[in-house]
mmCIF file of the N, C-alpha and C atoms, coordinates in Angstrom:
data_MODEL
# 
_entry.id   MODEL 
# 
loop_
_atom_site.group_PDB 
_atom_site.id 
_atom_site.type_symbol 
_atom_site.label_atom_id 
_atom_site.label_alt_id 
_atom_site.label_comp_id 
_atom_site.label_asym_id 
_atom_site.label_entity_id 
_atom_site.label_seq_id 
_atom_site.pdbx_PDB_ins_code 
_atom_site.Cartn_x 
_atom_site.Cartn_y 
_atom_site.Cartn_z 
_atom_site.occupancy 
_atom_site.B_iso_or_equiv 
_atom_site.pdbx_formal_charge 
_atom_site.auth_seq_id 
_atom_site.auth_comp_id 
_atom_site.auth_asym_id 
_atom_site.auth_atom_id 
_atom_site.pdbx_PDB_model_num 
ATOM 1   N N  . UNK A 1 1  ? 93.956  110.988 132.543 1.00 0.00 ? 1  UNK A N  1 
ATOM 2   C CA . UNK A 1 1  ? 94.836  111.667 131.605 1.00 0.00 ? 1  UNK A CA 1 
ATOM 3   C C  . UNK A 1 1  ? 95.998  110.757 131.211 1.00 0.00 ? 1  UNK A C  1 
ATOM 4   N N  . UNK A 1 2  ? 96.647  110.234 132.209 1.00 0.00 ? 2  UNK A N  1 
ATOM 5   C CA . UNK A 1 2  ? 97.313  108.635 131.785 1.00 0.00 ? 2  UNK A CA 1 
ATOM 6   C C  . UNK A 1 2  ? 97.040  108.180 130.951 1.00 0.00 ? 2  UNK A C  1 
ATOM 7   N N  . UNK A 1 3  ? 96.075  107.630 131.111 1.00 0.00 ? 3  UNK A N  1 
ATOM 8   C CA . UNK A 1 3  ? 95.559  106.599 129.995 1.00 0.00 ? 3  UNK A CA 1 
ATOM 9   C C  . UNK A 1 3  ? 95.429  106.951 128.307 1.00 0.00 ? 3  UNK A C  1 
ATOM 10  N N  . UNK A 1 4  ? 94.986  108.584 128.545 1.00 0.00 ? 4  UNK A N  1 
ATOM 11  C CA . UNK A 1 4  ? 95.131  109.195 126.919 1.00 0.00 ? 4  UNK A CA 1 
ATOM 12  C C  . UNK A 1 4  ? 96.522  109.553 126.509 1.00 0.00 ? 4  UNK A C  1 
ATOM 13  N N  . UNK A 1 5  ? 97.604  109.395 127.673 1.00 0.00 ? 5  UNK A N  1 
ATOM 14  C CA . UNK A 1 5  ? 99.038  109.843 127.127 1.00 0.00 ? 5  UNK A CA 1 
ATOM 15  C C  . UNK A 1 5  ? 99.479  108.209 126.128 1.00 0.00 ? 5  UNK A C  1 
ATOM 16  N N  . UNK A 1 6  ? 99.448  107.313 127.201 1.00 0.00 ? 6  UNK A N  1 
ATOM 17  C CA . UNK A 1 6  ? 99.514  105.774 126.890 1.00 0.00 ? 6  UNK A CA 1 
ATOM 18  C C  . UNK A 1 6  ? 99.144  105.469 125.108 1.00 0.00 ? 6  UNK A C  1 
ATOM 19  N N  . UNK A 1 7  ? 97.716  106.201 124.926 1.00 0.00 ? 7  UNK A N  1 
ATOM 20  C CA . UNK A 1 7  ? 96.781  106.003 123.621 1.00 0.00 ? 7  UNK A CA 1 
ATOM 21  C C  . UNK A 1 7  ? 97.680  106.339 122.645 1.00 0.00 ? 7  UNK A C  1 
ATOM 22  N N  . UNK A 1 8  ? 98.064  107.617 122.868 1.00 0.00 ? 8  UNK A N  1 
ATOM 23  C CA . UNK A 1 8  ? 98.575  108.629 121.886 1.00 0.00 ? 8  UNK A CA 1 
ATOM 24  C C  . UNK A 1 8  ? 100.017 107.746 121.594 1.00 0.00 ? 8  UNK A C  1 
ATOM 25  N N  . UNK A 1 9  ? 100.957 107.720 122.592 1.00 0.00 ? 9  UNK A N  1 
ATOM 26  C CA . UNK A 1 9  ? 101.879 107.188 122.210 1.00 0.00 ? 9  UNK A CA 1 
ATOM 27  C C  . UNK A 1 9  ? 102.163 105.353 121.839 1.00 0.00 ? 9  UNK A C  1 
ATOM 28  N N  . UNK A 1 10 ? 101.026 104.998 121.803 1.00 0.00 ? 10 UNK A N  1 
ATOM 29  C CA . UNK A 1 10 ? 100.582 103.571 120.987 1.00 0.00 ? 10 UNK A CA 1 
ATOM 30  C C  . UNK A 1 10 ? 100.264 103.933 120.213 1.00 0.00 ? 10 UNK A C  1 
ATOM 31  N N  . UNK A 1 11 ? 99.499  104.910 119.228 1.00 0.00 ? 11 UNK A N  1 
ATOM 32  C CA . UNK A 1 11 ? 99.136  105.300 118.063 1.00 0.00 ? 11 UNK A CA 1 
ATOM 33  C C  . UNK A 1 11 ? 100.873 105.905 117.132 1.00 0.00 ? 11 UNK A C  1 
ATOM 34  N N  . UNK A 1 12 ? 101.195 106.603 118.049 1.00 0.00 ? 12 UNK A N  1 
ATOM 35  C CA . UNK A 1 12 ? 102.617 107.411 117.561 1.00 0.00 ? 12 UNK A CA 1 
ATOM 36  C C  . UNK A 1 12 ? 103.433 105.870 117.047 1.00 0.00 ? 12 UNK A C  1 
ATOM 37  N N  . UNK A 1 13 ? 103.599 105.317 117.995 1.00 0.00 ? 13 UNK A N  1 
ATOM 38  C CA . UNK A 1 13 ? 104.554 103.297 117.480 1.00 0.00 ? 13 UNK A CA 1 
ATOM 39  C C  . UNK A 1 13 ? 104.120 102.959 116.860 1.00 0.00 ? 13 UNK A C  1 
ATOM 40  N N  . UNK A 1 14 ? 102.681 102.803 116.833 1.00 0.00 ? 14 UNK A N  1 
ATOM 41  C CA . UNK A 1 14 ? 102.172 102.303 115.379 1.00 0.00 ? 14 UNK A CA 1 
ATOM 42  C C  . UNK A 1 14 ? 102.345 103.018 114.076 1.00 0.00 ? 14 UNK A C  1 
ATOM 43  N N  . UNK A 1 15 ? 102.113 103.844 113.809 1.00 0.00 ? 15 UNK A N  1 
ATOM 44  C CA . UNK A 1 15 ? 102.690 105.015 113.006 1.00 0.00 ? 15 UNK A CA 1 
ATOM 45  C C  . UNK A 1 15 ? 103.810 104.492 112.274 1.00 0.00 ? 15 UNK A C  1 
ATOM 46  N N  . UNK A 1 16 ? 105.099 105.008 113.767 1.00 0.00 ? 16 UNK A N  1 
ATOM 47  C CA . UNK A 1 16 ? 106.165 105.107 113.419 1.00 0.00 ? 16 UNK A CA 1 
ATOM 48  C C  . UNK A 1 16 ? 106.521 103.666 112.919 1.00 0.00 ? 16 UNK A C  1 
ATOM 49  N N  . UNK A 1 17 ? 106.241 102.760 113.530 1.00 0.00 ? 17 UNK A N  1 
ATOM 50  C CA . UNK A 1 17 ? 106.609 101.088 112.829 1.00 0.00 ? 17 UNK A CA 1 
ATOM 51  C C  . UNK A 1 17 ? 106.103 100.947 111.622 1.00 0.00 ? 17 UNK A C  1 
ATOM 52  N N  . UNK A 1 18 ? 105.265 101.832 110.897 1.00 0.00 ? 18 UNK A N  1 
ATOM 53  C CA . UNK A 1 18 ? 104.733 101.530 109.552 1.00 0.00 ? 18 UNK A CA 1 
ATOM 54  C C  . UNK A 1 18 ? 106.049 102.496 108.467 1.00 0.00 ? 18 UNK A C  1 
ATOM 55  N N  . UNK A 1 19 ? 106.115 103.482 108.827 1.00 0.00 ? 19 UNK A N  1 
ATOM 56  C CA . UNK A 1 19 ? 107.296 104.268 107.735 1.00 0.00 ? 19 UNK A CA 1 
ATOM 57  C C  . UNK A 1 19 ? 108.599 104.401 108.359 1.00 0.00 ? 19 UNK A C  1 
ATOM 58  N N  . UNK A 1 20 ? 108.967 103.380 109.925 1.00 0.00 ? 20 UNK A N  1 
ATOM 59  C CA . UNK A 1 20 ? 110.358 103.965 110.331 1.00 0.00 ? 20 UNK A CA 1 
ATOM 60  C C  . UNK A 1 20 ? 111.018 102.469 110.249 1.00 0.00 ? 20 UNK A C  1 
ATOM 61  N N  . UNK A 1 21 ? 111.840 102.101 109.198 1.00 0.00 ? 21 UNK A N  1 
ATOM 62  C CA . UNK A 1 21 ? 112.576 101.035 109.291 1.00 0.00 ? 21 UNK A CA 1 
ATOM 63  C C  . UNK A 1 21 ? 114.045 101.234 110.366 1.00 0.00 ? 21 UNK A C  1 
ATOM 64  N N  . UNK A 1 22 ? 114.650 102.351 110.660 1.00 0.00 ? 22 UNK A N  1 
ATOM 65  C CA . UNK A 1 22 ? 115.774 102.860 111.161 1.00 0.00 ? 22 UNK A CA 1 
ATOM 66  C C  . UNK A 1 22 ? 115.783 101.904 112.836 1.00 0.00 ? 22 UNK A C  1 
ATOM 67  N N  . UNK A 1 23 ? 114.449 101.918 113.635 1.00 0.00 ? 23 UNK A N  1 
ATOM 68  C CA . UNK A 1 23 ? 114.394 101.682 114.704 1.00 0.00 ? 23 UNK A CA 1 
ATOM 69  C C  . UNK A 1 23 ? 113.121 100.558 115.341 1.00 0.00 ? 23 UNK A C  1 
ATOM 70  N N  . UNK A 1 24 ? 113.569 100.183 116.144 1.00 0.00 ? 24 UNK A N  1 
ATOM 71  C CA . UNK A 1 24 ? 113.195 98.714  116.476 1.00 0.00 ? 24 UNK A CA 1 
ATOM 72  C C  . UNK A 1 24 ? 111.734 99.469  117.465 1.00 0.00 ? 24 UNK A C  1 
ATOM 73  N N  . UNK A 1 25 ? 111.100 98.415  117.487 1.00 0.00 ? 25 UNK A N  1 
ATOM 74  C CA . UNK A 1 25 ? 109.635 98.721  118.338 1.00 0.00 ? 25 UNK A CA 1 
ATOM 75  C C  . UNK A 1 25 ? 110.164 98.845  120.042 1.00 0.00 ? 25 UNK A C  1 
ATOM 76  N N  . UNK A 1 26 ? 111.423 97.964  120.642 1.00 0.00 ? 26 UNK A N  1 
ATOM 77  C CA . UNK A 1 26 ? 112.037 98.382  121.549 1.00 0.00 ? 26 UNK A CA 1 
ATOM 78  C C  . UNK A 1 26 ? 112.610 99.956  121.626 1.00 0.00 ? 26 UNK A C  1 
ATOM 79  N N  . UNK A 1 27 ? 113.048 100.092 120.648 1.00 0.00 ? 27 UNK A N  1 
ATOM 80  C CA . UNK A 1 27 ? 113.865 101.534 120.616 1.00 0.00 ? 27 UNK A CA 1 
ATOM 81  C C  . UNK A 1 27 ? 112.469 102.804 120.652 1.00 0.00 ? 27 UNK A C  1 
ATOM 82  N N  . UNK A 1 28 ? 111.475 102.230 120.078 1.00 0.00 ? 28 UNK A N  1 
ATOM 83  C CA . UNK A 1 28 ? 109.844 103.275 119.920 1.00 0.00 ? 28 UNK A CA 1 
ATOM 84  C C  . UNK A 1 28 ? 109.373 103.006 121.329 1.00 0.00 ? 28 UNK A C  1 
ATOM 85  N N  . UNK A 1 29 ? 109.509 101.883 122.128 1.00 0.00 ? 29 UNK A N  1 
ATOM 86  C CA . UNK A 1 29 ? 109.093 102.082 123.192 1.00 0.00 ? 29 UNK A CA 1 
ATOM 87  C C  . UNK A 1 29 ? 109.275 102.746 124.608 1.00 0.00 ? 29 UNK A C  1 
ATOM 88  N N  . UNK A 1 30 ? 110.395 102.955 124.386 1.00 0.00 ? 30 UNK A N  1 
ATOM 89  C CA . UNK A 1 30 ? 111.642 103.666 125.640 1.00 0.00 ? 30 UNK A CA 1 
ATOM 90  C C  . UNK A 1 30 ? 111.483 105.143 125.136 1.00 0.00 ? 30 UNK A C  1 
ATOM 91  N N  . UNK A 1 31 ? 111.207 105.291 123.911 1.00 0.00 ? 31 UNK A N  1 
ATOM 92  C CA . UNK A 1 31 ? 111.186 107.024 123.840 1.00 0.00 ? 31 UNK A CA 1 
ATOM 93  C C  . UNK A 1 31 ? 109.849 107.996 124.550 1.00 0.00 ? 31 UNK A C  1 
ATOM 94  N N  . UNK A 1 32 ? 110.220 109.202 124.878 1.00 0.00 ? 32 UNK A N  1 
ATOM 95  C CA . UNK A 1 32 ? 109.125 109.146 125.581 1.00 0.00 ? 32 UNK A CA 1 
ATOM 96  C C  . UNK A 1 32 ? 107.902 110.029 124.634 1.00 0.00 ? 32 UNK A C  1 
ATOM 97  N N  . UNK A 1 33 ? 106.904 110.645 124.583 1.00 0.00 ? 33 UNK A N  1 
ATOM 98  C CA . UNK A 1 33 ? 105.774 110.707 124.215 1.00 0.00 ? 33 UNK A CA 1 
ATOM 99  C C  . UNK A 1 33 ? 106.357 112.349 123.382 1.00 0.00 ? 33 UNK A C  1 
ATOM 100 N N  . UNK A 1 34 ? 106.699 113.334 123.915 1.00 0.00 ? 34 UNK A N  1 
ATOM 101 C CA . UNK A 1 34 ? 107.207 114.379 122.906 1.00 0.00 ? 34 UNK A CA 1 
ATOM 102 C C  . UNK A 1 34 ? 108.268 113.553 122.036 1.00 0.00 ? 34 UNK A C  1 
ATOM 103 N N  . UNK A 1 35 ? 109.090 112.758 122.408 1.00 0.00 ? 35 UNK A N  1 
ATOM 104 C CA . UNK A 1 35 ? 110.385 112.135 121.647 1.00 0.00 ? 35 UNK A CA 1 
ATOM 105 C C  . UNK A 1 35 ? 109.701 111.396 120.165 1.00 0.00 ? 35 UNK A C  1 
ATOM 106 N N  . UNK A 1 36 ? 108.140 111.248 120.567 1.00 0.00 ? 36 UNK A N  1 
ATOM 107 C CA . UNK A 1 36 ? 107.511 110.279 119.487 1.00 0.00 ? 36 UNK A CA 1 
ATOM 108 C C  . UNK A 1 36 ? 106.705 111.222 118.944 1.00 0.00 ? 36 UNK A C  1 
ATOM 109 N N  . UNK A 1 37 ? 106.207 112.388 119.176 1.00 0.00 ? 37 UNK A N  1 
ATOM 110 C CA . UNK A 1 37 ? 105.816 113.230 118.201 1.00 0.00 ? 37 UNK A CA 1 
ATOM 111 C C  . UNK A 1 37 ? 107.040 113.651 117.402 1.00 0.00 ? 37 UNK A C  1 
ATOM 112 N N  . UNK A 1 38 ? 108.230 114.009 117.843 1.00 0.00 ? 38 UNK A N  1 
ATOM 113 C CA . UNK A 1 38 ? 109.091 114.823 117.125 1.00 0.00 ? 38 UNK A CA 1 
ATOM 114 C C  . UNK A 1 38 ? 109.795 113.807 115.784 1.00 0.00 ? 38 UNK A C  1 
ATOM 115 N N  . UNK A 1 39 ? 109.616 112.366 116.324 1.00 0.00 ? 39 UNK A N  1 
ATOM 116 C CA . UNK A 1 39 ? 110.316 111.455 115.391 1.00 0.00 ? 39 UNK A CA 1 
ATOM 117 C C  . UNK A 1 39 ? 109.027 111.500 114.174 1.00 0.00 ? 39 UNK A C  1 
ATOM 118 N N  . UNK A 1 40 ? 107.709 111.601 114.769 1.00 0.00 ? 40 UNK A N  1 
ATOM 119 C CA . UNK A 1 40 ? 106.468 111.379 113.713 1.00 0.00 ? 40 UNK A CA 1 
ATOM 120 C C  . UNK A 1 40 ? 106.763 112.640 112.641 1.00 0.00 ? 40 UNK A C  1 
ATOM 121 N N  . UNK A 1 41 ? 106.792 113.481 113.414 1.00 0.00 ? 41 UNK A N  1 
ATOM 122 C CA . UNK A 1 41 ? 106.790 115.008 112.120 1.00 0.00 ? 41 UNK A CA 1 
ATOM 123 C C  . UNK A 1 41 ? 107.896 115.022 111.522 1.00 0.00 ? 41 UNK A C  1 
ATOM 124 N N  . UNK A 1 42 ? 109.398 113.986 111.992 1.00 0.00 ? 42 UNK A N  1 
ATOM 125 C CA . UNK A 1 42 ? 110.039 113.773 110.566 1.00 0.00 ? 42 UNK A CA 1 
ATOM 126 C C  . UNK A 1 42 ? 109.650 113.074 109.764 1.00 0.00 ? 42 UNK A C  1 
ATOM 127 N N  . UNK A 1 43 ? 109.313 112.072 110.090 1.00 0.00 ? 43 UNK A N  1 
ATOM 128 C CA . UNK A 1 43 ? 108.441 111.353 108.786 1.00 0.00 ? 43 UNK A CA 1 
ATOM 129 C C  . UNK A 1 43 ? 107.466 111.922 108.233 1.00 0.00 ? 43 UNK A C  1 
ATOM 130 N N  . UNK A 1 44 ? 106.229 112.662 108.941 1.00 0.00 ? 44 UNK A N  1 
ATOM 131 C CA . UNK A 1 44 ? 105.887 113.446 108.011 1.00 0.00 ? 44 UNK A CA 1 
ATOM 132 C C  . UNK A 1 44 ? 106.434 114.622 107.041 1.00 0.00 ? 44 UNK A C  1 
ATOM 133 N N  . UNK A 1 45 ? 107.336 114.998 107.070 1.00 0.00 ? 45 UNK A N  1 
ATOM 134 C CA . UNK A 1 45 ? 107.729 115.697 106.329 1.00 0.00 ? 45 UNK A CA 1 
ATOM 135 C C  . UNK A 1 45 ? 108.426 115.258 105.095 1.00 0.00 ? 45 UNK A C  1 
ATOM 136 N N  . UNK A 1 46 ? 108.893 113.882 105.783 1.00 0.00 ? 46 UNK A N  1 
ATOM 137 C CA . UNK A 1 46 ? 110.125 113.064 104.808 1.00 0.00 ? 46 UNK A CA 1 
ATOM 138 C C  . UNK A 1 46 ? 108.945 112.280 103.532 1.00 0.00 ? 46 UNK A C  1 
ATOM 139 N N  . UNK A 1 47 ? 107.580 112.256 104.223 1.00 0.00 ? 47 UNK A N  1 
ATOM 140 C CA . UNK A 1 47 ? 106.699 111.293 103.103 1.00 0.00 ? 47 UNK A CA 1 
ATOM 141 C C  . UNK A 1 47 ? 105.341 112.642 102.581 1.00 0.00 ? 47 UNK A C  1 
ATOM 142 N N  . UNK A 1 48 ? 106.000 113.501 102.621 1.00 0.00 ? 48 UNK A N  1 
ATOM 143 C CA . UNK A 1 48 ? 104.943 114.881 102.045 1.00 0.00 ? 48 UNK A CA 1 
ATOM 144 C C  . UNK A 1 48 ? 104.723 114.396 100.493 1.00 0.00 ? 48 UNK A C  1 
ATOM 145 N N  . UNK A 1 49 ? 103.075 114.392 100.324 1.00 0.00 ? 49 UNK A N  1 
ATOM 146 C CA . UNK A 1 49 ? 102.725 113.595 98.926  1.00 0.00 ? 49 UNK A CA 1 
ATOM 147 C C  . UNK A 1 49 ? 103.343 114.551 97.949  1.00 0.00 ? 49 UNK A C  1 
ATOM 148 N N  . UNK A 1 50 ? 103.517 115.525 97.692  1.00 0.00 ? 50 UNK A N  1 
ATOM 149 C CA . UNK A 1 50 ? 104.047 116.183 97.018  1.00 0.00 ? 50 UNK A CA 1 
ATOM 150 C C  . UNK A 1 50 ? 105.440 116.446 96.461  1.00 0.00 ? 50 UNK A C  1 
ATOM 151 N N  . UNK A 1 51 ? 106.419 115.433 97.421  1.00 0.00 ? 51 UNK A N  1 
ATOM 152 C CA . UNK A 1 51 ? 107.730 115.852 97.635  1.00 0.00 ? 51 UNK A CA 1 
ATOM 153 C C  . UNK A 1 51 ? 108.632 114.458 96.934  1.00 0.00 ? 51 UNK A C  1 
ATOM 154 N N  . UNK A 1 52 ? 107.738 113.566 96.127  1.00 0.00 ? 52 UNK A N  1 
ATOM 155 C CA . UNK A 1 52 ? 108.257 112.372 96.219  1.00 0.00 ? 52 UNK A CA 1 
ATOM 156 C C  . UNK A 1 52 ? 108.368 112.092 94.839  1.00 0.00 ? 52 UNK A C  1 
ATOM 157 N N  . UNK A 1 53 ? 109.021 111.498 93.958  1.00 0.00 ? 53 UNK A N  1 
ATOM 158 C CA . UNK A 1 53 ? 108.793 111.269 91.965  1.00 0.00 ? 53 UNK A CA 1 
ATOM 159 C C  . UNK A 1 53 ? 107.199 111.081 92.219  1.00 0.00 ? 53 UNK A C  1 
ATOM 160 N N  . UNK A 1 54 ? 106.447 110.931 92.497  1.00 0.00 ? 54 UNK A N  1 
ATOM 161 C CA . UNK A 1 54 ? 105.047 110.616 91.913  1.00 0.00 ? 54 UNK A CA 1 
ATOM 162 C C  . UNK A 1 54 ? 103.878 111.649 91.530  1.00 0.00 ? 54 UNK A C  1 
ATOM 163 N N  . UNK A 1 55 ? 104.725 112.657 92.283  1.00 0.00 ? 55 UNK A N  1 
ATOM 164 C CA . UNK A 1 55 ? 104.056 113.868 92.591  1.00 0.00 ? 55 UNK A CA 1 
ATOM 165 C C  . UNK A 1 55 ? 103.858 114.715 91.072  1.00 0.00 ? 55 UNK A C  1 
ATOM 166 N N  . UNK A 1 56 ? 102.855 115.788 91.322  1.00 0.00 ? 56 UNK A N  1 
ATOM 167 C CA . UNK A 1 56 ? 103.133 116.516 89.777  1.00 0.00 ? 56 UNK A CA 1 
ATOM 168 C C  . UNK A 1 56 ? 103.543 117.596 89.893  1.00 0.00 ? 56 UNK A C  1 
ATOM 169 N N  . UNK A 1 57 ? 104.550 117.532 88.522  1.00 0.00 ? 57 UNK A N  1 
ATOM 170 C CA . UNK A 1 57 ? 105.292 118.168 88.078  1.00 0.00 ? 57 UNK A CA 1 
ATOM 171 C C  . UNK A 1 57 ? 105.133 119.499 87.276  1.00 0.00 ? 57 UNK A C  1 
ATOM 172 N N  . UNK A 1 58 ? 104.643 121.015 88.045  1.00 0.00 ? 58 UNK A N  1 
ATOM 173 C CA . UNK A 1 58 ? 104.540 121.829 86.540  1.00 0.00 ? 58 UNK A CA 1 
ATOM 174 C C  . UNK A 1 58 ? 105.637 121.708 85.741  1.00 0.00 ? 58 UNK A C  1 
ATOM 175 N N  . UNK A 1 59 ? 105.204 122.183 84.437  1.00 0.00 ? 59 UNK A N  1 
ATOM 176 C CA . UNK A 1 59 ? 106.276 122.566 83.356  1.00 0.00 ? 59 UNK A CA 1 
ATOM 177 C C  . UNK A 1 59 ? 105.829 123.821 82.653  1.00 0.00 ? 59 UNK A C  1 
ATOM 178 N N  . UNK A 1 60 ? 106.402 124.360 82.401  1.00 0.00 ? 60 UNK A N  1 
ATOM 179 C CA . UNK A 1 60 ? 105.985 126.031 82.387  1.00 0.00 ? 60 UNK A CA 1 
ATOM 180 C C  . UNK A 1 60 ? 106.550 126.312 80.591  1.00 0.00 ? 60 UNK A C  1 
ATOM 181 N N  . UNK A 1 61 ? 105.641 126.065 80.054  1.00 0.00 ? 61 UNK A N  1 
ATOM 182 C CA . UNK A 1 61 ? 105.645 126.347 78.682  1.00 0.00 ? 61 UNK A CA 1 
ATOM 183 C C  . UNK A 1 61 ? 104.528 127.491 78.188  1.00 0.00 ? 61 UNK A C  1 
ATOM 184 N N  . UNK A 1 62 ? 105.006 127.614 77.055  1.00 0.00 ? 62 UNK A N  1 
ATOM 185 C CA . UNK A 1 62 ? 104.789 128.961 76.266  1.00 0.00 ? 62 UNK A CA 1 
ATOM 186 C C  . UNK A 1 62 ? 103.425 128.381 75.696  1.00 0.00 ? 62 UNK A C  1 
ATOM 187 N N  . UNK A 1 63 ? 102.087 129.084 76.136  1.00 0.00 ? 63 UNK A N  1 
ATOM 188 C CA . UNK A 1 63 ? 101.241 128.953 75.052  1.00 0.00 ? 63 UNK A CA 1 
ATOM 189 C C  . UNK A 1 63 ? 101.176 129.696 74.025  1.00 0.00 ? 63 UNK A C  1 
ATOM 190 N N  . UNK A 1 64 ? 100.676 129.167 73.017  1.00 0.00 ? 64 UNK A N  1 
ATOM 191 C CA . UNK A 1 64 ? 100.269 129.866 71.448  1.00 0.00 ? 64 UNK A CA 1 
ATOM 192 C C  . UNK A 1 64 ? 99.022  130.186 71.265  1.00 0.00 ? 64 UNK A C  1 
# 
């Protein structure tokens, strides 16, 4: 069970080193394994495809 906590939170650093410029791979490593889910689901929330200029836009016009 070790070994899959280890996995998870090498997957979570990797992750987080791809969209978290704020903190150093030292600072991702000392956190512990809930500390690196909770930092992941801000970024997910912060990079929601929908939430960003690229996303689409209704516009709610009058048809004829």
């Amino acid at each position: 069970m070790r070994k899959g906590v280890e996995e998870r939170r090498k997957e979570l650093i990797y992750k987080l080193m791809i969209h978290t410029v704020n903190k150093t791979v030292e600072q991702l490593m000392r956190l512990t394994l809930k500390e690196l889910e909770t930092e992941y689901k801000k970024v997910q929330n912060d990079c929601h495809p929908h939430s960003d200029a690229s996303s689409i836009h209704w516009i709610h016009t009058k048809r004829q």
